[in-house]
N, C-alpha and C positions, 0 to 999 in steps of 0.2 A: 288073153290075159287082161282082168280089169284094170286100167291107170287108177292113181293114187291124187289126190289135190288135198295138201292141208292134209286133214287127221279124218278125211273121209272117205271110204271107196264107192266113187261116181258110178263105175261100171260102163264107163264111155273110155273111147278111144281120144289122144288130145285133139287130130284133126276135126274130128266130132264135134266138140266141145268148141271149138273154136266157130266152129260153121254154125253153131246153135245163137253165139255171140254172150253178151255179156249176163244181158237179162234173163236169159235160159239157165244161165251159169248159176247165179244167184235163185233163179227158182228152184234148181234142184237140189243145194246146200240147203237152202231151209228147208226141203219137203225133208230131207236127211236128217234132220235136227244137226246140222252145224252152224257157227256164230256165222251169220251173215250182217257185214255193214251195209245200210239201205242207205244213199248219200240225196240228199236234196241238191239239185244245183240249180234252180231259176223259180221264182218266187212264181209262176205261176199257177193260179188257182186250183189247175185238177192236170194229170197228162203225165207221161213221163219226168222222171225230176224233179213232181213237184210235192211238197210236204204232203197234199192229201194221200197222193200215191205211195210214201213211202210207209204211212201208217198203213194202208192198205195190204201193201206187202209184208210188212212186220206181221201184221194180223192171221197171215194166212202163212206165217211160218209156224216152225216147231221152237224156236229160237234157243237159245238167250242172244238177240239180236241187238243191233245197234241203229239209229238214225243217225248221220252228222248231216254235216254241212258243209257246201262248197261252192257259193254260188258268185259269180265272176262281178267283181265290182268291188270298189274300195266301198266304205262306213257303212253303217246299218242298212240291212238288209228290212222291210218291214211285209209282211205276209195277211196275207187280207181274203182267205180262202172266203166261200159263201157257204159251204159246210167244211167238219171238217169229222173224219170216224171215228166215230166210239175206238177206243183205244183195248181189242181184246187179246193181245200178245202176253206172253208169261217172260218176262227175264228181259223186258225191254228198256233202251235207255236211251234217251233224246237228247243230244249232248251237243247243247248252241256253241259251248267253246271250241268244237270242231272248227268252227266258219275262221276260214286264216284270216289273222290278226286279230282275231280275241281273247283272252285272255282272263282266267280266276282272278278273283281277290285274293292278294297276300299281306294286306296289310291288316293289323292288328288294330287300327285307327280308324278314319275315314276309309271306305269301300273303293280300293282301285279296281274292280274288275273293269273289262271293255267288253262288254256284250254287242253284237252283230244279228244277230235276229232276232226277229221283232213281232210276236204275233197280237195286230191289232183287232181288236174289236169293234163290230159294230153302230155302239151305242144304243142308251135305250130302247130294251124292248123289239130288238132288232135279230134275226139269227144271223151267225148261228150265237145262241147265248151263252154258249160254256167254251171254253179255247179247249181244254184238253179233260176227255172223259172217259175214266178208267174203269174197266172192270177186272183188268188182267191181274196179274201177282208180280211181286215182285217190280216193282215199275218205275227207274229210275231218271227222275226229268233237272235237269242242271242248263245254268249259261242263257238262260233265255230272259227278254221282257215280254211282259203280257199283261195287255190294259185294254179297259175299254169291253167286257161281257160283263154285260148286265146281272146273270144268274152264275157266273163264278171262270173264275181263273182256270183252277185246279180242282177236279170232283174225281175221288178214288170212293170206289163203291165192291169192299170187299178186298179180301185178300190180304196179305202181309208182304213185310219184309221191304218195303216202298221206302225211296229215299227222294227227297226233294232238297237241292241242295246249290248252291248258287247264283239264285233269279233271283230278277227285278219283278214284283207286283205289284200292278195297280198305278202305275206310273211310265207315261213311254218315255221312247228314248230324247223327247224334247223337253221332256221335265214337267209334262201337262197331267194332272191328275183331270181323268172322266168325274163328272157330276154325280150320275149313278154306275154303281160298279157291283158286281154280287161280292160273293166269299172270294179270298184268293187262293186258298186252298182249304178243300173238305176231303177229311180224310175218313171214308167210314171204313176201318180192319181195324189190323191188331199190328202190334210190334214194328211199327213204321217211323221213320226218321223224318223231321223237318229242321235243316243244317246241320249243325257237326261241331265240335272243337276246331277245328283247321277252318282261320280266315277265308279260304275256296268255296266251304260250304255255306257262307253266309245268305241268307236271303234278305231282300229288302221288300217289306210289304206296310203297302201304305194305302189311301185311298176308298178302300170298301165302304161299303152302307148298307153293305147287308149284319142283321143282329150278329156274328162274329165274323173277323176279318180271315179268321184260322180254327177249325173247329179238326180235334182227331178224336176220335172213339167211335163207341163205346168198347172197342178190343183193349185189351190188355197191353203193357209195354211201349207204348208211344213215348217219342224223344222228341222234344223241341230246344234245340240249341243254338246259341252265337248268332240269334237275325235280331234285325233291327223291325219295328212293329211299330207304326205309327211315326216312325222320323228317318229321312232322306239317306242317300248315301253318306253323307257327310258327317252325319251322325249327330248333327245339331238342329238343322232344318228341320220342323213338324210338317209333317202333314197327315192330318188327322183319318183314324180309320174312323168313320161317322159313329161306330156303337163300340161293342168289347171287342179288346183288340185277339184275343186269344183264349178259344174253349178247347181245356184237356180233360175233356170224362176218359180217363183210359187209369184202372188199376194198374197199380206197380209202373205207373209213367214217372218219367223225369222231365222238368221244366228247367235246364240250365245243368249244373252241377257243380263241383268245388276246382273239377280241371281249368290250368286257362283257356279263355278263348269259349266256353262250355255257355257261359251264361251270356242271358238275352238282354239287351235294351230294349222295354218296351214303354213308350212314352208318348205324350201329345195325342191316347184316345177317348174321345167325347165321353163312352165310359167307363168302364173296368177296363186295366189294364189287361188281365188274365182272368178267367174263371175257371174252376175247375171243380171236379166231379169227387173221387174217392180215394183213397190211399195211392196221394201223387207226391211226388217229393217235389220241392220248389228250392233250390242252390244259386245262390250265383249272381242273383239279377239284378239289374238297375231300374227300376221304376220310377218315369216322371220328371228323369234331367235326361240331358246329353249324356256325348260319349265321356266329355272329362270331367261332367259331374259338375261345371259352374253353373251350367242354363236349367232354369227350372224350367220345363216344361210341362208334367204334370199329366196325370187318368183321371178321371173324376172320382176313379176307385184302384186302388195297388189289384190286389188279389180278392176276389169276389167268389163266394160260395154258397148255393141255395142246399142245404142238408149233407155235405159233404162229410166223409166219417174218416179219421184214421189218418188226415193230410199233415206231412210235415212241412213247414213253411220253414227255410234255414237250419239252422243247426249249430251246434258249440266248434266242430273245427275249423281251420283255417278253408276258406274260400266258401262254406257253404253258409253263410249269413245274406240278405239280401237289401239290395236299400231302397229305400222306399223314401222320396222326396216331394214334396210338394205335392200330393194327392190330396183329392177331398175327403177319401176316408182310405188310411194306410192298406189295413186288412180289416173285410167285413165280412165273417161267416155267419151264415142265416141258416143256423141249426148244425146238426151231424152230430159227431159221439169223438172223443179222445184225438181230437186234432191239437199238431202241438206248431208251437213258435217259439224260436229260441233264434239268437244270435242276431239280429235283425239290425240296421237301422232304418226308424221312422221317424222324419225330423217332416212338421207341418210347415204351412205359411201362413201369409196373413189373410189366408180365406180360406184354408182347410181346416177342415171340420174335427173329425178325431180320427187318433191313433190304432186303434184295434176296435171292433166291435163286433160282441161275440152274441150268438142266440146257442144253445145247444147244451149239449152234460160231457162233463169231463176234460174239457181244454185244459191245454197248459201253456202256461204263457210266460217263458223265463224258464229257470229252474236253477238250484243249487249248486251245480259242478262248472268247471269253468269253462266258459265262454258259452253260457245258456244264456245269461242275460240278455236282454234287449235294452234297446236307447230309444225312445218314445220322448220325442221334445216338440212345442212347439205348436200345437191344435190348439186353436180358439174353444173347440166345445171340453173334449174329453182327451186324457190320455189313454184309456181303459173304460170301454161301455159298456156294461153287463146288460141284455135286455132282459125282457119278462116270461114268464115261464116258458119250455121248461129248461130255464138258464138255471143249473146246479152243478156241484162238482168244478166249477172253474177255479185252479189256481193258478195267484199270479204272483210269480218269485223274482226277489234278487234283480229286478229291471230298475233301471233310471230311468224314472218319470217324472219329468218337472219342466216347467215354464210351461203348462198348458191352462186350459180353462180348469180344469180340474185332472185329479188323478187318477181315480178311480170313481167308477161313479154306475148309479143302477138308470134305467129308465123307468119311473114313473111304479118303480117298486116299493122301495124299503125308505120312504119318505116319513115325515113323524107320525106316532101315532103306530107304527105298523111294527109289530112285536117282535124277536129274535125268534127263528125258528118258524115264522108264516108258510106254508105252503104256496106253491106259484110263485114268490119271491121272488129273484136273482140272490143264488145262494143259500137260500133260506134267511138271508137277512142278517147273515154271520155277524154279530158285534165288533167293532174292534177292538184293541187294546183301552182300557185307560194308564196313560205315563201320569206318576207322580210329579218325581224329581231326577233329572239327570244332571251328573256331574261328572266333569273331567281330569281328570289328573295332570298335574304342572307339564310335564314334557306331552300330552294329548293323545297319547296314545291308549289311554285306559279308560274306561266311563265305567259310571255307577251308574244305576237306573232300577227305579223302582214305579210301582204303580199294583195294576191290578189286570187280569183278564177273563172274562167272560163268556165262553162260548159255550157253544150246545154241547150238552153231556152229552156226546156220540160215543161210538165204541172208539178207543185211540186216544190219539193225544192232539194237541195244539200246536202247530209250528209258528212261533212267533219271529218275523222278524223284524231289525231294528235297520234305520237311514235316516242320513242327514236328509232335515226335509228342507225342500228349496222353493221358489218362487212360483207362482203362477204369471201366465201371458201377460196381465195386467200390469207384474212390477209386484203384488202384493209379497210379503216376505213372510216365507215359512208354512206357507199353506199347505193341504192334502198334498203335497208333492213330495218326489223321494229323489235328491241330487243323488246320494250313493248310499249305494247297499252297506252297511256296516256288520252285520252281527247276525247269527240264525240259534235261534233255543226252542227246545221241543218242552212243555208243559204237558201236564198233565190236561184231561178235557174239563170242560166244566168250569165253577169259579175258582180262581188261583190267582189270590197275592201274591208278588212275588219282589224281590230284591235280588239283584244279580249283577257283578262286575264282568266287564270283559274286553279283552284286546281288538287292537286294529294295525291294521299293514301301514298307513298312514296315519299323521296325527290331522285331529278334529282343529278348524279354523276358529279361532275365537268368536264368541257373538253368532254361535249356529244354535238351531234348533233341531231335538231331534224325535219324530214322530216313527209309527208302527205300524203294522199287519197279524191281524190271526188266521193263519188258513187250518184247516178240520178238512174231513171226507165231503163238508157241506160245500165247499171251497172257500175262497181268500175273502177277508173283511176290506170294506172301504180302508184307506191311511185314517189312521188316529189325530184325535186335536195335539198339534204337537206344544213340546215343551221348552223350553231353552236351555241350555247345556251350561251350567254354571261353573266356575272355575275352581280347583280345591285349592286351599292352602295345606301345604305340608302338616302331618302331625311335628312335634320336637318333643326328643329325649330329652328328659330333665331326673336329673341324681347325682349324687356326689360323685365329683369326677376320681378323687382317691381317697381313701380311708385306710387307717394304718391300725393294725391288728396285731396285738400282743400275742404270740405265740403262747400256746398252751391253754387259753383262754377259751376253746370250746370253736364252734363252727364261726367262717364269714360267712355274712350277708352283700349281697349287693342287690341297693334297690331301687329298678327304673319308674316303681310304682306312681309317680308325681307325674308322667307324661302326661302330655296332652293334645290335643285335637283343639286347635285357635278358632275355625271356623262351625266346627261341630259337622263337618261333610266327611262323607254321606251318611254317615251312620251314628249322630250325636257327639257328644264329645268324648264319648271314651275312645280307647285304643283300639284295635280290630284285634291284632295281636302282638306276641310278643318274641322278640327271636334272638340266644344269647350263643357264641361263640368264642370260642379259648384261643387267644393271640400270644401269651407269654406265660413264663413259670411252668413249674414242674405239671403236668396232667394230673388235672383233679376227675372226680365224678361228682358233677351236681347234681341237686337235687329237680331239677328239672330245665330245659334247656327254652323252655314255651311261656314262660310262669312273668308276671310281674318283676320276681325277686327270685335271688340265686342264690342258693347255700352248700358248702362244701367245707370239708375238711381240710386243711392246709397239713401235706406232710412233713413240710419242712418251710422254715423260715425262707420267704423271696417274695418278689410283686409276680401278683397274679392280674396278666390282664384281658379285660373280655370286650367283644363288641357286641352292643344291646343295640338291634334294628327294631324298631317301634313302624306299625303299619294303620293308618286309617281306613284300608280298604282300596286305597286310590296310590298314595305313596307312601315314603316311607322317608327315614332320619336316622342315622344311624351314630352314634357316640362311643366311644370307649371310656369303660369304666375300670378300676383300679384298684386293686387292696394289695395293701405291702404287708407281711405277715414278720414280724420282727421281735430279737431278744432284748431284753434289759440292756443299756448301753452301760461297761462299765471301762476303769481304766488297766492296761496289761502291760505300760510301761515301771520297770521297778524304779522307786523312791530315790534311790540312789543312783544317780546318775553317770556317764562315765567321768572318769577323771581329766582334765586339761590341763595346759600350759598355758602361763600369761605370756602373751605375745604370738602363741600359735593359733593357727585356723582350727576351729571348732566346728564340728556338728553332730547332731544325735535328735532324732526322730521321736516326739512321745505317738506313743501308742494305744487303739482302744480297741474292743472290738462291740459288736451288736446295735444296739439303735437303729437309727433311719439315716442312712448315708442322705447328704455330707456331716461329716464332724466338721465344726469348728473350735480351737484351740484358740485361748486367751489368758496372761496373766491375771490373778486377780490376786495375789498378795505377797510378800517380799518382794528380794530383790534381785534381779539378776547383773550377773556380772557386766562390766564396762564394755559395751560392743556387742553382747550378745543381745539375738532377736531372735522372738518365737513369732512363729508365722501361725495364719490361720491354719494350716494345716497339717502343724506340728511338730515341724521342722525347726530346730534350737540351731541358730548360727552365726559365724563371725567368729572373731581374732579376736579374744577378750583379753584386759588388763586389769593387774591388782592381784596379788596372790590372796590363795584364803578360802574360809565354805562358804558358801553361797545357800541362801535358803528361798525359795520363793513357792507358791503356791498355785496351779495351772487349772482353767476351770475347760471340760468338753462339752460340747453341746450340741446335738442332732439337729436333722430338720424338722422334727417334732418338738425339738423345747428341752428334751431329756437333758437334763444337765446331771454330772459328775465331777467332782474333785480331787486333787492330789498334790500333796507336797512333798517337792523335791530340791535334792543337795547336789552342789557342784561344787568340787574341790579344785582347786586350780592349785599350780607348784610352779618351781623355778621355770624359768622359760628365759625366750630370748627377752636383753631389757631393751626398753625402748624411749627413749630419750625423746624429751618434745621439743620439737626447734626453737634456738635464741632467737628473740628477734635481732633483725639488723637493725644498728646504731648509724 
């Protein structure tokens, strides 16, 4: 009956097995295709235990097998074979964190792994030239340093599914970068991993001189994530890979991503930081500083591209923006078709050159929806380079481009002299806007803006936007530069005046200027000569504030028609419009509610009151206007008044009704009795003395002036008498 070992049947007895020993043991699991660990234990060059031999045996398994490490001795272990084998195992995985006491990176910061084995290179020109050379699938190498081969680190030639994930290249374990060093990892398959989101998988590669220090393609699916390229463990220390630090020709690759942990530091290489081939997405990355962004360190180029089609570099969500510091030129693609840029920051220094610069048809650089913009600050030359044909189709939206040498800008194209619409151009030579006049309304949140635009009758329209424009690198104030996006209006194509107000999420800073963009199918104009943003004064309602209308007399009028406009902005000095609303009195129907003047019918005698909002375009003033619709005032107390007693308290009320409230009541002829008083408002009072009629004559009088008359009797009779005191003697 065959014994059982693990998940495979030997077809050995155990005494058998035992007598074969260990290395029989293991030969016959691999011939099995079971996972066999192949362990290194003594750094010698070739023999039993020693790394040549365990590749040897990985080689000649069925695998998915393993190499560790166990070799007796405390700190690094360093390995100095004179060959070492082409690497043809399928499912194999070389895992220096085996060797006790070392240990992944878990930090999110500076690199704590401790790595223990060490494969040194020769030097110059020396075999063997390559540390480890793949032809298998699937081939997983972690936990090791490897410095010092001349023609490469790491050369995978074929196959997928490879993961490279927690080495040091290009630097031993005493911190000494080689002079000359090849690639540190070439990856030629498809769908292959270099690091990972999880701090473990980070690589550190530093030191090469060969033209990249990372190359994966031309397969499909390549990951590069979470290494540092061109600066130390530490994450601040440079040291430089001599050329690009990283080539991804591989459609559908990712260089970083929006996860944490996902994107790459690649910084401090002589030149491109990354190049890349064709529909690769770029998320995540730090180009050109350290790990917390104070140390400029700097690529001679962010992202580099000879004809690349279809790449998106950043993006509008959260994490997948990228930042790009201190390079001599942020992003420079040298041709390709529909590569776009969004969300990015690229802030220059005081020797970097420019911000984007583009050769090709169809980019986009920004765009519309939120968080497409880019932050472009900071280049001595350019914020935006358009080179010469065939540079068309580039649009560039919605970005903040300012403090640089310029904004926007062609090479050696659309300079004077050279007509809208040129063929080979950059763009075709799109005009920009011209701005008249802009003005802004008292609280800053509105502007007027007029001018004119000019672009090629294409098929479409014209997307015009509007920014505050801001400084160039110099200090000069208001130049082609754009501080912030303000405003987006689509025009028709061709020439179009135009006049148009419009809102902002913020108010505009006093003493701003504010310049333009035309973008067509041709792509985006240079920024416009900008203009200064002038301040409005309010319009003010001007009209009778009430007016008193005789009932019966036929329709009111009320009229704001005297308003006016002080400054004449934006729109001259008349009104823009006019806006009238019903605050009091019965519901009328006006004659129109938009109109200069208002006319209605009064159904019944009361004040009618309106509020008349007067608009320049920019603000507005709003006043309440007033008509009291009223009857004839007359008198409705009778002549004859009531009767009193001399001596007794008197009172009695004259009475009116209609006119314009207040009445006032006043003697104006005879006499009244002894004690008695008419008040202003009507009221006859007091303890009068003297019997007998009383005659006197009472005038009323509104707060229009209406006066009426009436004369009236008071009889007084016996009553209590009232004796005047003697004086005392």
């Amino acid at each position: 009956m065959p014994r059982q070992m693990g998940s495979g049947t030997l077809g050995w007895s155990l005494p058998s097995i035992r007598a074969l020993g260990l290395a029989s043991v293991c030969w016959l699991m691999a011939e099995r295709g079971l996972a066999v660990t192949f362990t290194v234990t003594n750094s010698n060059d070739s023999g039993p235990g020693s790394f040549q031999q365990a590749i040897l045996d990985a080689n000649a398994s069925v695998g998915p097998d393993t190499i560790a490490f166990n070799i007796p001795g405390a700190g690094v272990h360093v390995l100095q074979p004179s060959q070492i084998p082409m690497i043809t195992a399928n499912g194999l995985t070389i895992d220096g964190f085996t060797q006790p006491g070392a240990q992944p990176n878990d930090s999110t910061g500076a690199d704590n792994a401790i790595r223990l084995i060490e494969l040194r290179g020769p030097g110059a020109y020396n075999f063997p030239a390559v540390a480890l050379w793949v032809t298998g699938n699937s081939i997983t190498i972690k936990g090791l340093i490897i410095s010092g081969y001349y023609a490469g680190a790491i050369r995978i030639d074929g196959g997928s599914g490879h993961l490279i994930a927690g080495n040091l290249l290009g630097m031993d374990s005493e911190g000494n970068v080689a002079t000359l060093q090849g690639m540190a990892i070439g990856i030629n398959g498809s769908a292959s991993s270099i690091g990972g989101v999880e701090p473990a998988a980070r690589n550190i590669i530093v030191g090469s001189s060969y033209i990249w220090a990372v190359s994966m393609g031309p397969g499909p699916g390549h990951r590069f994530q979470g290494n540092f390229v061109g600066v130390g463990p530490d994450g601040r220390t440079p040291f430089p890979n001599l050329q690009t630090g990283v080539l991804v020709d591989s459609p559908g690759g990712l260089v970083g991503g929006s996860a944490p942990g996902a994107g790459n530091l690649i910084s401090g290489n002589t030149l491109a930081g990354l190049q890349i081939g064709s529909d690769t997405v770029i998320e995540g990355n730090a180009f050109g500083t350290d790990l917390s962004g104070t140390i400029l360190l700097g690529n001679n180029g962010g992202v580099y591209s000879e004809g690349g089609s279809r790449n998106r570099i950043g993006g509008s969500l959260p994490g997948q923006g990228n930042r790009f510091v201190a390079n001599g030129a942020g992003i420079d693609l040298m041709g390709g078709d529909s590569n776009v840029i969004q969300g990015n920051l690229i802030l220059g220094c005081s020797h970097c050159g420019t911000g984007v610069l583009l050769l090709g048809t169809n980019h986009l650089v920004g765009g519309t929806a939120p968080g497409e913009a880019n932050w472009i600050e900071g280049f001595l030359g350019t914020g935006v380079l358009l080179y010469e044909s065939p540079t068309t189709g580039v649009r560039i939206l919605s970005n903040h481009i300012n403090n640089n040498g310029s904004g926007i800008a062609d090479y050696n194209g659309c300079g004077a002299g050279v007509a809208q619409g040129t063929p080979g151009n950059p763009n075709y030579c799109q005009s920009a806007p011209v701005l008249k006049r802009a003005v802004a309304s008292r609280d800053g949140f509105r502007i007027f803006v007029s001018g004119s635009q000019d672009s090629l009758p294409v098929a479409g329209t014209t997307e015009m936007q509007f920014f505050e424009a801001g400084d160039d690198v110099w200090g000069h104030r208001f130049q082609d530069e754009a501080a912030v996006f303000l405003h987006d209006e689509t025009l028709a194509a061709g020439y179009v005046p135009f006049e148009m107000v419009f809102g902002m999420s913020a108010p505009l800073k006093p003493g701003t200027y504010l310049n333009a963009t035309a973008t067509t199918s041709y792509g985006t104009s240079k920024f416009c000569q900008a203009v200064p943003i002038d301040s409005n004064v309010p319009p003010r309602v001007l009209g009778v504030p009430e007016q008193f209308v005789l009932f019966g007399s036929g329709a009111v009028t009320l009229d704001g028609s005297a308003s006016i406009d002080p400054d004449g902005l934006p729109n001259g000095a008349a009104i823009s419009s006019f806006a009238w609303q019903q605050l009091g009195g019965p519901p009328v129907t006006p004659s129109s509610n938009s109109s200069p003047t208002l006319s209605f019918d009064p159904p019944q005698p009361a004040s009618y009151g309106f509020n008349l909002t007067v608009s320049d375009g920019l603000d507005t003033d709003t006043t309440t206007l007033i008509a009291t619709v009223y009857v004839p005032l007359e008198v409705v107390s009778p002549a004859s008044l009531p009767r009193g007693r001399t001596g007794v308290a008197y009172s009695s009320r004259l009475l009116s009704s209609g006119g314009v409230l207040p009445v006032q009541w006043s003697v104006v002829g005879g006499r009244l009795p002894q004690n008695l008083i008419l008040s202003a408002d009507g009221l006859l009072f007091g303890t009068p003395l003297g019997r007998g009629r009383y005659v006197f004559s009472a005038e009323a009088r509104d707060r229009i002036g209406e006066v009426v008359q009436q004369t009236f009797t008071i009889d007084l009779g016996r009553g209590t008498v009232v004796v005047p005191p003697r004086a005392v003697r």
